[in-house]
C-alpha positions in Angstrom: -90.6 6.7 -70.3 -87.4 8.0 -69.9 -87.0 12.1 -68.6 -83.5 14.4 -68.6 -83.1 17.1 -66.5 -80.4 19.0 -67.6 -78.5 21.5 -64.4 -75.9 23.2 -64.8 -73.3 20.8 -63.8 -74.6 17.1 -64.6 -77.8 15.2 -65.7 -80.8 13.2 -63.5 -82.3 10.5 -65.2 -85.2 9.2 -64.5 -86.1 6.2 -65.8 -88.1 2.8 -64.4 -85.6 -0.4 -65.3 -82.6 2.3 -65.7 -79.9 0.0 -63.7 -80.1 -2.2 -66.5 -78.3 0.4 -68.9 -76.4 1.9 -65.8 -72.4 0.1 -66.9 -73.0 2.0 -70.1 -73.7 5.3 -69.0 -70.9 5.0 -66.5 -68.4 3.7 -68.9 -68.7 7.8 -69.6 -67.6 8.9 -66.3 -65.9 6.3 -65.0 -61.9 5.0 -65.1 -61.2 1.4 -64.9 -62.7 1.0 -60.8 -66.1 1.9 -59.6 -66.4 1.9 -55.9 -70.0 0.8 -55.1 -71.2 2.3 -51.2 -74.1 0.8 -49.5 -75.7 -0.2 -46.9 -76.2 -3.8 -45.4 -79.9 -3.7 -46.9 -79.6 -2.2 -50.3 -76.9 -4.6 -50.7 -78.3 -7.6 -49.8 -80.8 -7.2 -52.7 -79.2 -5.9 -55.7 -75.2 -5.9 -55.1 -74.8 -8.7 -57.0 -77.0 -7.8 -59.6 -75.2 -3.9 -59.9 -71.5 -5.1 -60.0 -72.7 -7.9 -63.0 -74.1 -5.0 -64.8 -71.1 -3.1 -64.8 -68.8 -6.0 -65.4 -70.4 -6.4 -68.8 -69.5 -2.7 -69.4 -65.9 -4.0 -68.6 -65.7 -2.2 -65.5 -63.9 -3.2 -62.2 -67.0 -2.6 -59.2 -65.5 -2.6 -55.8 -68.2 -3.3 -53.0 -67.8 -1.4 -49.7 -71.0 -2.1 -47.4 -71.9 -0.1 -44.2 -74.5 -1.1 -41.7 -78.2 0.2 -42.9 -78.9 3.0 -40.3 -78.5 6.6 -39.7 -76.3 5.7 -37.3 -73.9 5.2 -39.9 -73.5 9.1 -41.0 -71.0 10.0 -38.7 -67.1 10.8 -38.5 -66.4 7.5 -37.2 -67.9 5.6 -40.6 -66.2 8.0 -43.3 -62.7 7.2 -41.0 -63.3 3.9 -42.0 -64.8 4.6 -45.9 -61.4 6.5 -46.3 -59.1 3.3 -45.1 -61.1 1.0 -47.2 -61.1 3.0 -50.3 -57.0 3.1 -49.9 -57.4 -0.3 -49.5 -58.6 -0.4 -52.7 -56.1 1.8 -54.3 -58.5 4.2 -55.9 -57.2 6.9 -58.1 -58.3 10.3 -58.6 -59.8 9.0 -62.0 -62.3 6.1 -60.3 -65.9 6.6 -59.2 -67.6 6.6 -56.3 -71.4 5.3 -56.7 -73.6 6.2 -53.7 -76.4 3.4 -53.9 -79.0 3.8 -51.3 -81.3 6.1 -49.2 -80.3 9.3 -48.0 -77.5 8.2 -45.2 -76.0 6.6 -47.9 -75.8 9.3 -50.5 -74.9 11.7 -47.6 -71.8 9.8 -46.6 -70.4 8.3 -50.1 -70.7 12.0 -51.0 -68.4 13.5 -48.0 -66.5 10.4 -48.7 -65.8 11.1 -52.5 -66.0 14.7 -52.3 -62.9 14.8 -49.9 -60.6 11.5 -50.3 -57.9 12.4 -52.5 -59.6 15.7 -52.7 -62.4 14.9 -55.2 -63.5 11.9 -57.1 -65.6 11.4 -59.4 -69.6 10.9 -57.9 -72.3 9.1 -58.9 -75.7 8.9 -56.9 -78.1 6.5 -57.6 -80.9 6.4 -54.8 -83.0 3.5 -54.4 -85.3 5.1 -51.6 -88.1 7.7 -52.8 -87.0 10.1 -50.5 -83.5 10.4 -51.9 -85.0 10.3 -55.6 -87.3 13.3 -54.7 -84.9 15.3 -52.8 -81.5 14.3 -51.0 -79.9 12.9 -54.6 -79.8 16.3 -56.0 -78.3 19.5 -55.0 -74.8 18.4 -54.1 -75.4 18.7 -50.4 -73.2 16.3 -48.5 -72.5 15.7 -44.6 -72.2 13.6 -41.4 -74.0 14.1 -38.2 -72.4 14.7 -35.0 -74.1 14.3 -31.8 -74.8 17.7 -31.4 -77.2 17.3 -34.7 -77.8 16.5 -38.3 -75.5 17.3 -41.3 -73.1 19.0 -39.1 -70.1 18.5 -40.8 -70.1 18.9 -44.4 -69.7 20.4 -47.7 -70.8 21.0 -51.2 -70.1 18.7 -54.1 -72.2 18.3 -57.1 -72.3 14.4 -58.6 -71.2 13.5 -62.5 -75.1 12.5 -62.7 -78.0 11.2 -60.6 -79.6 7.8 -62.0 -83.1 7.7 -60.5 -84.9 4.0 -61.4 -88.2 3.7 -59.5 -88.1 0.3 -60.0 -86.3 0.3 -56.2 -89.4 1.7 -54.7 -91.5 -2.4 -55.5 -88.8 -3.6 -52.5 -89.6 -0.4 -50.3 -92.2 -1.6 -47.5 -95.0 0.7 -46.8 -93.3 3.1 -44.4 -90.1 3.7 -46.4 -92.7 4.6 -49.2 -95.1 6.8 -46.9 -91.3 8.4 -45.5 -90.5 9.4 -49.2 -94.3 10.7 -49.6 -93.6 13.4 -47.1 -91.0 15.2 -49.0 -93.4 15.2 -52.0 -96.3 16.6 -49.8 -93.5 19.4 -48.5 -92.5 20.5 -52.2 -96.2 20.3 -53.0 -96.6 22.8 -49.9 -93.8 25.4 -50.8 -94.2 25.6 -54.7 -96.9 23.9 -56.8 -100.6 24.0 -55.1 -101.7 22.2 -58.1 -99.7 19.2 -57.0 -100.9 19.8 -53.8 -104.5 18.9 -55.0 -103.3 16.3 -57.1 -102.2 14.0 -54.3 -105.2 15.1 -52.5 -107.4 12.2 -54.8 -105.4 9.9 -53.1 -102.5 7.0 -53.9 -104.4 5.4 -56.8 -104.2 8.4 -58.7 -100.4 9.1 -58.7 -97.9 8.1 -61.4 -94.9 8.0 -59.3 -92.3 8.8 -61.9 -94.0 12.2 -62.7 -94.4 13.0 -59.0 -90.5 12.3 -58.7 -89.6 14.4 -61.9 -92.1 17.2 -60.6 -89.9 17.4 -57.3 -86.7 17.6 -58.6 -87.6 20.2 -60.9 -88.9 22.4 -58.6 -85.2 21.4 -56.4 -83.2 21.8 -59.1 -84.7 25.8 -59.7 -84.1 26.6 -56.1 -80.5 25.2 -56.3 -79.7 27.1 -59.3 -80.8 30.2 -57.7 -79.0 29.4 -54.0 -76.3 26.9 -54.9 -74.3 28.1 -51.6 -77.6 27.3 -49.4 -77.9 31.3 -48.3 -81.2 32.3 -49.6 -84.2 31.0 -51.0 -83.1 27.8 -51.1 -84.0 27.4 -47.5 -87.2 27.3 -48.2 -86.7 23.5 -48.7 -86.4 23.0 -45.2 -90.1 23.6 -44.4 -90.8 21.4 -41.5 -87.2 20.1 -41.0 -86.2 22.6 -37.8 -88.8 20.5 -35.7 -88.1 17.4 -38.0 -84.4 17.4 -37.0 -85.0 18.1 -33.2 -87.4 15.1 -33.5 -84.8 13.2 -34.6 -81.8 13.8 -32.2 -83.9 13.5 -29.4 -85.0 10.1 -30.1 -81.2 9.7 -31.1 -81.4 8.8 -34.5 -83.8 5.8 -34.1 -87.3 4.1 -34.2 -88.6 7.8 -36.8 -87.7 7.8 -40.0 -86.8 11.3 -41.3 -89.7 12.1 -43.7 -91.7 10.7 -40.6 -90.4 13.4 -38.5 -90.1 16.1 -41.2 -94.5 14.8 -41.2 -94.7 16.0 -38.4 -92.6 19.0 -38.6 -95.0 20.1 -41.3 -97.9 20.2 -39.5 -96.5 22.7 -36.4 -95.0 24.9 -39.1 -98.3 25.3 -41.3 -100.3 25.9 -37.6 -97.9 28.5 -36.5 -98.2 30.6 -39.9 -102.2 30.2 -39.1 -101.1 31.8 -35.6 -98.8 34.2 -37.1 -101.7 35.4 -39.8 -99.6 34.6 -42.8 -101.7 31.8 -44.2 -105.2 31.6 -44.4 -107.2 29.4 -41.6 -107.6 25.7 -42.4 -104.4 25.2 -44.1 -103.0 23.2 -41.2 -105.6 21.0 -41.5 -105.7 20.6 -45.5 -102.1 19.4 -44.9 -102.5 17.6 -42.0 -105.1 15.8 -43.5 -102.9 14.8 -46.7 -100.3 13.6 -44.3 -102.9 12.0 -42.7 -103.9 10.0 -46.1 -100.7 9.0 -46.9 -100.4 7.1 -43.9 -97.9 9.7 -42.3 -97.6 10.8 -38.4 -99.1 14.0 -37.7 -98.5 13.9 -33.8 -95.5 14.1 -31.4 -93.4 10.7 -30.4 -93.2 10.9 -26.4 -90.1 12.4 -26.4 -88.4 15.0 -23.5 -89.8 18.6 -24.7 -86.6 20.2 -23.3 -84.3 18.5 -25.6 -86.5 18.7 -28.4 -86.5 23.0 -27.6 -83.2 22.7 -27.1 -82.2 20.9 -30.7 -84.5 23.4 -32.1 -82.4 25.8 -31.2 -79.1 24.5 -31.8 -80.3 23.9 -35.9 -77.5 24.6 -37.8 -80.1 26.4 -40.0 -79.6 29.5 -37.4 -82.1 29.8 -34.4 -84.9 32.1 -35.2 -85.4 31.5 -39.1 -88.0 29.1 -39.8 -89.9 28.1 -43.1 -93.7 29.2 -42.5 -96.6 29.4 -45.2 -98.1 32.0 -46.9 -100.8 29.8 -48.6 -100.2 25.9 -50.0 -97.4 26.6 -52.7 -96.2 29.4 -51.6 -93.2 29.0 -48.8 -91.7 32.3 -46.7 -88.9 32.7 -44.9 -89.4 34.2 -41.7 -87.6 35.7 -38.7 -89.1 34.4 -35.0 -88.1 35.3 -31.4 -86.6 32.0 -30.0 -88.9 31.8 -27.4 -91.8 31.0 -30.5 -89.7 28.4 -31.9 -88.8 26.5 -28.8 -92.5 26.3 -28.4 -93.1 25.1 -32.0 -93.5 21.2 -30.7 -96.8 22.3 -28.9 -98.0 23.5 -32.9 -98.9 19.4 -33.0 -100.7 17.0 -30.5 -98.5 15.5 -27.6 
């Protein structure tokens, strides 16, 4: 069944078979070209499909395809995004459609939200971590080798499409990956969601899970649109999740993978620090656990990973801790405590 969230600024739909109808909703935003970004892999399954979809809706799709990969977030691909889409000769009244995973809607973002100084945006995620939680919020960036999201800026989309009919072609990691950014809103805001996925896989009706998410997103954007409060508190487990991930430069961990384990030191450091009560590391490292997620450190160097820690462009020292399940706190720590936070999980 079909849900509308309604933010401030645009719409998420979320809707199972909702490409099928996408030409017509576009046909609303949209002047005569839609530029289409995505990666090698979304495309290989559905471009055709998605640019015949819109050609019945008399648009004009132009296909732009970067190489599946986070890899591809960087300075060097949104160069090339910018020459291609002058290439195409879009005007300020065409669409960009991010369609992908995260990378994707990340870079199509930065790329619309700065050629020709704005064009119109569209994100339609086809990974479950992007429908849960990178698609919305109008956060866009690039990495640079120094660390994730560096360079970046704000820019809310026309609308989000979310169609979970994307997630049958996930395979089993991709799924778990998007599983662990459930399990972290289930950890900051709604316990009860918590103990839902606790009775395991079988039990969950995915589209409620995703709408569930990106209500509980869309309140902490409206309050901390500009990212400088309580919004933070979405970032539980990403300090160590994004260390994780520059030091095994950008490959071989998938980020909800990462922000898995990222989870786990942050909810046995607010044990250590008294603010949550004992055994709710291990209530959420065991739901990890169950959804086939990695609670335990890749062999990776320890001083890079302290080091990344500490360069997070979140500001050394804050961190997202626990208070109980569902109820996230932001909290100062000496940077001695968080360069230690990898030894929160097991080598």
């Amino acid at each position: 069944m079909a849900q509308i969230i309604k933010t401030k600024d645009y719409n998420i739909y979320i809707e199972p078979g909702l490409t099928a109808k996408i030409g017509t909703y576009l046909s609303a935003f949209a002047g005569h070209k839609v530029c289409i970004i995505s990666d090698s892999n979304v495309a290989a399954l559905y471009e055709d499909k998605l640019a015949g979809i819109l050609q019945e809706s008399n648009l004009e799709p132009q296909i732009i395809i970067v190489p599946a990969g986070e890899s591809s977030k960087s300075l060097s691909m949104l160069q090339q995004l910018y020459e291609q889409m002058a290439q195409l000769c879009l005007s300020r009244t065409d669409l960009v459609l991010a369609f992908g995973g995260g990378v994707i809607g990340d870079l199509a973002g930065l790329a619309a939200a700065t050629y020709m100084r704005g064009l119109g945006l569209v994100q339609m995620p086809t990974t479950l971590l992007a429908q849960v939680d990178s698609s919305v919020g109008g956060k866009v960036a690039v990495d640079l080798p120094q660390g994730k999201n560096l360079v970046g800026t704000f820019y809310n989309p026309d609308a989000v499409f979310i169609d979970s009919d994307f997630l049958h072609t996930l395979d089993a990691r991709q799924k778990a990956a998007g599983m662990a950014e459930i399990i972290k809103y289930a950890c900051i805001k709604d316990r009860a969601m918590f103990e839902q996925l606790q009775k395991g896989p079988k039990a969950q009706n995915i589209d409620d899970l995703i709408a569930r998410c990106v209500k509980i997103k869309k309140n902490y954007v409206e309050q901390d649109p500009l990212d400088k409060g309580r919004r933070a508190e979405l970032n539980f487990g990403h300090t160590l999740a994004h260390a994780i991930e520059k030091a095994a430069a950008y490959s071989g961990i998938l980020h909800g993978e990462a922000v898995s384990i990222g989870m786990v030191a942050a909810a046995r450091l607010s044990e250590e620090m008294l603010l949550a009560p004992i055994g709710t590391a291990d209530a959420i490292t065991k739901l990890l656990i169950q959804y086939d997620l990695p609670v335990s450190l890749p062999p990776l160097n320890p001083t890079i990973l302290s080091e990344a820690m500490l360069l997070d462009k979140k500001g050394a020292g804050v961190l997202v801790l626990l208070e109980d399940i569902g109820q996230a706190v932001i909290k100062q720590v000496d940077t001695d405590k968080l360069a230690d936070l990898p030894q929160g999980v097991t080598l």
